[in-house]
VEXDRENZA-625488 format. One record per atom (N, C-alpha, C): residue in one letter; atom name; x negated, y negated, z negated. Coordinates in pm, whole numbers. Layout:
BEGIN
+---+----+--------+--------+--------+
! r !  a !      u !      v !      w !
+---+----+--------+--------+--------+
! a ! CA !      X !      Y !      Z !
...
+---+----+--------+--------+--------+
***
This chain:
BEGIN
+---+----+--------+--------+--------+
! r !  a !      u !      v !      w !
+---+----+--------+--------+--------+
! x !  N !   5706 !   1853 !  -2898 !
! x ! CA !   5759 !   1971 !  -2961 !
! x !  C !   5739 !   1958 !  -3111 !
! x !  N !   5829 !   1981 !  -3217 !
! x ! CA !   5854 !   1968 !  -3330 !
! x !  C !   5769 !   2075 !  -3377 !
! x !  N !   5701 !   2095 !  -3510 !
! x ! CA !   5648 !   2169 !  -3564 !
! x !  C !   5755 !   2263 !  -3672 !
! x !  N !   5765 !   2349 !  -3684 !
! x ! CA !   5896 !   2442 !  -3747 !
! x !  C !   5814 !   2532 !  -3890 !
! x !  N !   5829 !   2546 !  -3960 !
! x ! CA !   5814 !   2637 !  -4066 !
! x !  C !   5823 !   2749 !  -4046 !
! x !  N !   5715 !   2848 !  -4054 !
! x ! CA !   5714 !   2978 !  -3993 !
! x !  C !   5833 !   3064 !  -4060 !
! x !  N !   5866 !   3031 !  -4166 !
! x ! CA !   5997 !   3115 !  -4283 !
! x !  C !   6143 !   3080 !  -4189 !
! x !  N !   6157 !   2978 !  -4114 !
! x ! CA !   6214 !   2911 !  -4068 !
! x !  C !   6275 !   2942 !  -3894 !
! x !  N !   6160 !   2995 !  -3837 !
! x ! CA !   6187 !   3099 !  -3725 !
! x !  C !   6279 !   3204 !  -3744 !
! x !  N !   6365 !   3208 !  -3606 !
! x ! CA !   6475 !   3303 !  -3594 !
! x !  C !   6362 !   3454 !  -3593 !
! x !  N !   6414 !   3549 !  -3602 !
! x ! CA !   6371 !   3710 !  -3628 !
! x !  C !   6269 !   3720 !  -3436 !
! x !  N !   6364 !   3685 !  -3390 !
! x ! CA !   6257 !   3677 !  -3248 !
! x !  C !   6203 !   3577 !  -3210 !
! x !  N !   6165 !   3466 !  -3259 !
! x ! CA !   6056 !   3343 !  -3282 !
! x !  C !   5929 !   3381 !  -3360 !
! x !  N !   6002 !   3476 !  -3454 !
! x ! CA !   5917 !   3513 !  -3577 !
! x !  C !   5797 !   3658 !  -3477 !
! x !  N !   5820 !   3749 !  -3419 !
! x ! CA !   5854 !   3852 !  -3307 !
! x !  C !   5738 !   3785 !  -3234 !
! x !  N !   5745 !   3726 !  -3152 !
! x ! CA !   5682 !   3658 !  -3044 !
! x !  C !   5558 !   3618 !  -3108 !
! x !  N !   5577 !   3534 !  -3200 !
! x ! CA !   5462 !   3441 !  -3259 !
! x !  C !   5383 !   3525 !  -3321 !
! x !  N !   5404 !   3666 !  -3368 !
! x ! CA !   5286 !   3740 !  -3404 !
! x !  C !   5237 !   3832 !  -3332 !
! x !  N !   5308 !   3857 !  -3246 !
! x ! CA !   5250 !   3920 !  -3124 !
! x !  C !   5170 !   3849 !  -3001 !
! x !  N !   5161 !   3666 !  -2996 !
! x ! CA !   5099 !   3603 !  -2967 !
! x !  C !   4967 !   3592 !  -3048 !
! x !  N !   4949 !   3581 !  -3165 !
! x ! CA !   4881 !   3562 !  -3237 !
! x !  C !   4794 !   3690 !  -3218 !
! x !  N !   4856 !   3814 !  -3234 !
! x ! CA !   4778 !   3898 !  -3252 !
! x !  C !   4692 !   3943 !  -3103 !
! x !  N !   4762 !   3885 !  -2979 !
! x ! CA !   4721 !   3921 !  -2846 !
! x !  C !   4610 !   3817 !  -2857 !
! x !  N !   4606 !   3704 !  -2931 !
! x ! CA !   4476 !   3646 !  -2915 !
! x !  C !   4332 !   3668 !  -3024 !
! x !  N !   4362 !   3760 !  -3137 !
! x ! CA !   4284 !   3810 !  -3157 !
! x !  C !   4219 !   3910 !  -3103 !
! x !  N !   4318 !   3981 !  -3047 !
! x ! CA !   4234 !   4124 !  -2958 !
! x !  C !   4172 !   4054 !  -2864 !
! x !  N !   4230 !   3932 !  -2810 !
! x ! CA !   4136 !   3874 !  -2693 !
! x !  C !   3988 !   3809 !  -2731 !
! x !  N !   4035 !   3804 !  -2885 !
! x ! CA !   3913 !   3657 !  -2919 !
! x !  C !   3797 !   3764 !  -2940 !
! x !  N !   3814 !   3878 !  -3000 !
! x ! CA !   3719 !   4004 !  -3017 !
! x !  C !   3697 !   4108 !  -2926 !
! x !  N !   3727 !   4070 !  -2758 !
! x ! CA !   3710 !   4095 !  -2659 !
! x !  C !   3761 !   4268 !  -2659 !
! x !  N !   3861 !   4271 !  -2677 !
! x ! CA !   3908 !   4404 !  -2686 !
! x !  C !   4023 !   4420 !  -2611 !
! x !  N !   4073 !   4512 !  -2574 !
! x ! CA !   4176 !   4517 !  -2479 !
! x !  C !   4303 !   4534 !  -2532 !
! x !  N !   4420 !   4456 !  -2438 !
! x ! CA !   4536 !   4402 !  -2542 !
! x !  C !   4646 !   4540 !  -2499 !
! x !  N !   4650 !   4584 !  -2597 !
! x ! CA !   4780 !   4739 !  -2583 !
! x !  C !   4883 !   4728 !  -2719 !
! x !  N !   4943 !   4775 !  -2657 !
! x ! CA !   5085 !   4795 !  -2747 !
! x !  C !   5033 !   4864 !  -2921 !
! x !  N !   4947 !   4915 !  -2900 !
! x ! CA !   4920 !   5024 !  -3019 !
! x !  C !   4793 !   4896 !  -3080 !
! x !  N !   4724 !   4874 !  -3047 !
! x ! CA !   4657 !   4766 !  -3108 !
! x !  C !   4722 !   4572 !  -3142 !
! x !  N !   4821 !   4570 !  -3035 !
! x ! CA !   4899 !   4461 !  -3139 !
! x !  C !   4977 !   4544 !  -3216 !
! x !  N !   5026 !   4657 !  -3251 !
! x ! CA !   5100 !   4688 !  -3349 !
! x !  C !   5029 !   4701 !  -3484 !
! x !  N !   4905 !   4762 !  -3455 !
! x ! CA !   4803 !   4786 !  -3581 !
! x !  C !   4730 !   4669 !  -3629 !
! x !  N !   4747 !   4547 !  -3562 !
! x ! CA !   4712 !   4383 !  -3605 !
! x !  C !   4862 !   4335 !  -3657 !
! x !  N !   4897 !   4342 !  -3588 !
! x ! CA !   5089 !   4269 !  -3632 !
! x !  C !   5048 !   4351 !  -3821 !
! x !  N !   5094 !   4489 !  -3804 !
! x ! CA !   5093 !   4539 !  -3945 !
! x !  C !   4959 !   4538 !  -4040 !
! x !  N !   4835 !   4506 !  -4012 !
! x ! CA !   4724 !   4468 !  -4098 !
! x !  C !   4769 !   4331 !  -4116 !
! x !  N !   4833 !   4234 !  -4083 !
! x ! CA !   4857 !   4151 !  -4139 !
! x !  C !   5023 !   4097 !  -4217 !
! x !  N !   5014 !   4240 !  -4239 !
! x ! CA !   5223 !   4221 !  -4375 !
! x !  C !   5329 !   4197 !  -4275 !
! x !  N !   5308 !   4205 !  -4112 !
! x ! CA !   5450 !   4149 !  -4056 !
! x !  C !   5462 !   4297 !  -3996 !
! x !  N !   5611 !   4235 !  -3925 !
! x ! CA !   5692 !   4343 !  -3891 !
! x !  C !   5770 !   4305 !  -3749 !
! x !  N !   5761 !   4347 !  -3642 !
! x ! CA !   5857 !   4308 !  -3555 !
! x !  C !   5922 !   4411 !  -3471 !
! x !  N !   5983 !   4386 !  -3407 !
! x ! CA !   6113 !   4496 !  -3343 !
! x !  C !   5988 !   4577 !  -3235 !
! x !  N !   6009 !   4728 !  -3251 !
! x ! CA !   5925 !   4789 !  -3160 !
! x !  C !   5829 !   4768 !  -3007 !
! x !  N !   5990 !   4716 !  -2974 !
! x ! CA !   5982 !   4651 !  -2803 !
! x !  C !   5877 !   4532 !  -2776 !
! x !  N !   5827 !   4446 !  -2898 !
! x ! CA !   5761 !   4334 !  -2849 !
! x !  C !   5596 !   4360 !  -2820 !
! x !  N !   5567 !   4438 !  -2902 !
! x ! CA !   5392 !   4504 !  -2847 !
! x !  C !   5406 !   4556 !  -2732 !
! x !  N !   5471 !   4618 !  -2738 !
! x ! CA !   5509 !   4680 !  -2594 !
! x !  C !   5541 !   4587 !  -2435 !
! x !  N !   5566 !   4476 !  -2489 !
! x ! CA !   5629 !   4400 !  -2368 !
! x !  C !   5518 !   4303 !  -2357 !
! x !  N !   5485 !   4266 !  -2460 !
! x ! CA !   5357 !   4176 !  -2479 !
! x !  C !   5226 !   4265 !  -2382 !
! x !  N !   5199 !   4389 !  -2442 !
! x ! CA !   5060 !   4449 !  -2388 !
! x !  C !   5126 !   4467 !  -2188 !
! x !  N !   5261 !   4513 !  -2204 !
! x ! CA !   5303 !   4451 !  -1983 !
! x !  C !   5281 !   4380 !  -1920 !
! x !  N !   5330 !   4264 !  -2005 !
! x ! CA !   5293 !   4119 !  -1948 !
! x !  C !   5121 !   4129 !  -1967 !
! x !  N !   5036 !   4141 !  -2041 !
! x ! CA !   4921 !   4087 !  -2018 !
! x !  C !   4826 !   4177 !  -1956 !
! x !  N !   4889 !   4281 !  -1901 !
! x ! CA !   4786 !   4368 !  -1841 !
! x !  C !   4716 !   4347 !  -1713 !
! x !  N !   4608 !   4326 !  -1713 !
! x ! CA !   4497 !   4328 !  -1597 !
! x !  C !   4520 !   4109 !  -1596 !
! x !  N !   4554 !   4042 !  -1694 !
! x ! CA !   4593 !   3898 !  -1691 !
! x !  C !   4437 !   3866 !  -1787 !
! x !  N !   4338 !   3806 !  -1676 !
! x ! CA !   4267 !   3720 !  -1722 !
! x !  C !   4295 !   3628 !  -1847 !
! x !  N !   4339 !   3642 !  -1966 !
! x ! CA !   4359 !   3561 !  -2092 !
! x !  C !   4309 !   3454 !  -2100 !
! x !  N !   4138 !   3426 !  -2051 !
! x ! CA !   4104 !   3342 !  -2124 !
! x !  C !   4111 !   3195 !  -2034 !
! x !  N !   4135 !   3242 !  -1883 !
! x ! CA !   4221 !   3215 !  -1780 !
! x !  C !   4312 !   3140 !  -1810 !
! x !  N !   4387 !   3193 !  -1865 !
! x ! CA !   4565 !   3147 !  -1928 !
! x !  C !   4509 !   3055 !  -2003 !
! x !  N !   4429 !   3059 !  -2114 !
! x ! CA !   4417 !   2992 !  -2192 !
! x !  C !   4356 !   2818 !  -2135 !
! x !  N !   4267 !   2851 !  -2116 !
! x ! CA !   4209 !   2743 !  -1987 !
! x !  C !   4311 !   2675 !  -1911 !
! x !  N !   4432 !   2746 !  -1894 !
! x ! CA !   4500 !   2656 !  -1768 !
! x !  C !   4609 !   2574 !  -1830 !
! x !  N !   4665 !   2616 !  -2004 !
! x ! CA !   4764 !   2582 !  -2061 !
! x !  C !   4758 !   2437 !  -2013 !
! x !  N !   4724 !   2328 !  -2061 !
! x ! CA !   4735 !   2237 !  -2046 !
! x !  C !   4687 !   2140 !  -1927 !
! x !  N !   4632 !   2222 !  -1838 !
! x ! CA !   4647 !   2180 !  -1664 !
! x !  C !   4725 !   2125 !  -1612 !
! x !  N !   4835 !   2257 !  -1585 !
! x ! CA !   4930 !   2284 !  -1533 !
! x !  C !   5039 !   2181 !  -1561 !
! x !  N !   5080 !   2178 !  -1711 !
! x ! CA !   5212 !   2092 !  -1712 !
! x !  C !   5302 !   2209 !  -1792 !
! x !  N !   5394 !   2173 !  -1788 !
! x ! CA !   5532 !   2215 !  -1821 !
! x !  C !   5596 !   2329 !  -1694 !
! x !  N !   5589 !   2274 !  -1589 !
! x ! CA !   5633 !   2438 !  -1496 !
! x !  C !   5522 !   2545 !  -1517 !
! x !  N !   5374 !   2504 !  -1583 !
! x ! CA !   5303 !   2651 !  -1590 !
! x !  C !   5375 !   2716 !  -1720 !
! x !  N !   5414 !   2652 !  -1765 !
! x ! CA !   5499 !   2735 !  -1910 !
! x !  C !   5586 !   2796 !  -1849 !
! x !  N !   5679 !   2788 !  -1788 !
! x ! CA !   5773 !   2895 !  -1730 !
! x !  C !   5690 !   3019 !  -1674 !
! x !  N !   5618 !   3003 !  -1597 !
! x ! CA !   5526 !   3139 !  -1553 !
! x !  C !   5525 !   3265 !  -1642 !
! x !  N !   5475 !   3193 !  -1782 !
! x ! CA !   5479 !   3311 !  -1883 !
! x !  C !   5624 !   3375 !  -1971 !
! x !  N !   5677 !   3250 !  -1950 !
! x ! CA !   5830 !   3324 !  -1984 !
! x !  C !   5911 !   3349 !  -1886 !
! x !  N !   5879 !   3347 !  -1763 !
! x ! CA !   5976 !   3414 !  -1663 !
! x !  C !   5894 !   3551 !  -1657 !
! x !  N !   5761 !   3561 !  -1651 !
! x ! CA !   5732 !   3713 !  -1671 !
! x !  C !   5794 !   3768 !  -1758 !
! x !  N !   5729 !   3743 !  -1914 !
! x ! CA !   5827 !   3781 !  -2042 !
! x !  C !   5950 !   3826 !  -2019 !
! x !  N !   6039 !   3756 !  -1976 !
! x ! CA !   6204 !   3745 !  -1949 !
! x !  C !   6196 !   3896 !  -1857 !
! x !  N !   6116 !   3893 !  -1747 !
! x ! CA !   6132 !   3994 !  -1630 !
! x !  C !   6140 !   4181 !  -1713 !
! x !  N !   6014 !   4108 !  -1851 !
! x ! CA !   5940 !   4227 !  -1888 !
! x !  C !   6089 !   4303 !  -1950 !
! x !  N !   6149 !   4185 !  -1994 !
! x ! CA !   6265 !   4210 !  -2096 !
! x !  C !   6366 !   4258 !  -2017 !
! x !  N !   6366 !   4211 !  -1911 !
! x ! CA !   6520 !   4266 !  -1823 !
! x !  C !   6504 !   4397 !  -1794 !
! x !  N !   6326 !   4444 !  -1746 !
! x ! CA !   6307 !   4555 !  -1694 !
! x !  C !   6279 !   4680 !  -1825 !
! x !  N !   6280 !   4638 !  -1957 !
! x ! CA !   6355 !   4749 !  -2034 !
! x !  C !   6465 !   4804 !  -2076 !
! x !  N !   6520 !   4669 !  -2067 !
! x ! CA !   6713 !   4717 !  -2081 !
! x !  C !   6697 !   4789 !  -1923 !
! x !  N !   6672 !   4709 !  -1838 !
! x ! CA !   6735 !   4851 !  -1711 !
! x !  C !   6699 !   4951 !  -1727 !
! x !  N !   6562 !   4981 !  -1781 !
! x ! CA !   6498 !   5145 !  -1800 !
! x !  C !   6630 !   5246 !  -1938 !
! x !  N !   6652 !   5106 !  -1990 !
! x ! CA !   6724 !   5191 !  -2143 !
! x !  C !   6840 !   5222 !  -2104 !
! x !  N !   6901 !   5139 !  -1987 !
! x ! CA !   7075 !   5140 !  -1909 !
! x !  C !   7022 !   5262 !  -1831 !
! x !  N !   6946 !   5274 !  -1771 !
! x ! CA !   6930 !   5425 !  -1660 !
! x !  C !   6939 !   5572 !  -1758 !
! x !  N !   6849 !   5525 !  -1857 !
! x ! CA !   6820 !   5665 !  -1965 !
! x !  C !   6976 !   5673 !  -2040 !
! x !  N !   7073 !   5564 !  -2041 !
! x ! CA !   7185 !   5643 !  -2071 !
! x !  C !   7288 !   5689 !  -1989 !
! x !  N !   7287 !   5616 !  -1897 !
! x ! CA !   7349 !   5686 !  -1788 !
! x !  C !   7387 !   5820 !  -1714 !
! x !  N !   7211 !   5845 !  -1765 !
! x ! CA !   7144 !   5995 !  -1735 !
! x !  C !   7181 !   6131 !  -1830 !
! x !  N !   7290 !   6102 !  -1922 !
! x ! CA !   7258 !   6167 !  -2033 !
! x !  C !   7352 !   6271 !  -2023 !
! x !  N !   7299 !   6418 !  -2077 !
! x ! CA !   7367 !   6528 !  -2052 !
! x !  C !   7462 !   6608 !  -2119 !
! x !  N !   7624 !   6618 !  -2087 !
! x ! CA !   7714 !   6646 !  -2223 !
! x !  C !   7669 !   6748 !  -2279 !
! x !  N !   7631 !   6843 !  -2224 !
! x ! CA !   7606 !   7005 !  -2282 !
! x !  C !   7689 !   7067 !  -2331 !
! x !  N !   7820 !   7026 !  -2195 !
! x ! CA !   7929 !   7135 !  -2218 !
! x !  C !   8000 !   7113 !  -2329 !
! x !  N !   8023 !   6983 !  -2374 !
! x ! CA !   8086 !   6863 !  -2461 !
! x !  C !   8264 !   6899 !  -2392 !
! x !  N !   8274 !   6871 !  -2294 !
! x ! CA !   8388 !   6913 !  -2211 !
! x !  C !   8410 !   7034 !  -2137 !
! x !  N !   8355 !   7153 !  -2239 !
! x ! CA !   8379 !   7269 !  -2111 !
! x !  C !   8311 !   7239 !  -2032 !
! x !  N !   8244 !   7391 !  -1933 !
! x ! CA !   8091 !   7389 !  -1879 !
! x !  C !   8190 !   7369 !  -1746 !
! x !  N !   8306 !   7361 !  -1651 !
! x ! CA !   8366 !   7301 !  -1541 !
! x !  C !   8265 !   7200 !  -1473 !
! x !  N !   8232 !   7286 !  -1383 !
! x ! CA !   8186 !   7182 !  -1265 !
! x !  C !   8235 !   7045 !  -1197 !
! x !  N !   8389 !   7105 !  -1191 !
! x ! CA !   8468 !   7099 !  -1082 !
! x !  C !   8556 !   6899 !  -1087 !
! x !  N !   8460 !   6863 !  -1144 !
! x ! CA !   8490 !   6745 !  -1142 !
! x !  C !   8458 !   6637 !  -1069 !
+---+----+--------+--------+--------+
***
């Protein structure tokens, strides 16, 4: 794997990698990994990433032995790397479906006349 220039990462390379970073500080200072504490590490350190990734990050790692993971990276091989991005991926599919249901759901308020009868 090529080494890349962090300036150089796409906006969600950039996304990931500090929300990795920051899930292993909360881990390295034995603290528990939540959405609100990688957000308050992501921003003590000048970055910025799209709402959704603390959030998807603290899903995926909840009740996940870390130091576990960490230990097994280079065990495993190359199919244990999929493990964590097919979760990831899952985490990701299962907010667009939550965000596709919440619009679905949404109420005209008589946008068209209060008619039932449709």
């Amino acid at each position: 794997m090529a080494s890349v220039e962090a300036s150089k990462l796409s906006k969600a390379d950039h996304d990931e990698l500090c929300c990795s970073y920051a899930a292993l500080m909360l881990h390295d200072d034995g603290l528990e990994i939540t959405a609100e504490k990688l957000s308050a590490v992501i921003k003590a350190s000048k970055n910025e990433v799209e709402p959704y990734w603390p959030m998807l990050f603290a899903k995926a790692l909840k009740g996940a032995d870390v130091g576990e993971l960490l230990s097994n990276i280079g065990s495993a091989g190359p199919a244990a790397a999929a493990g964590p991005a097919a979760a990831g991926a899952a985490a990701v599919e299962e907010v667009k479906e939550e965000k596709k249901e919440e619009a679905e759901d949404v109420d005209m308020g008589g946008l068209f006349g209060d008619e039932d009868d449709y």
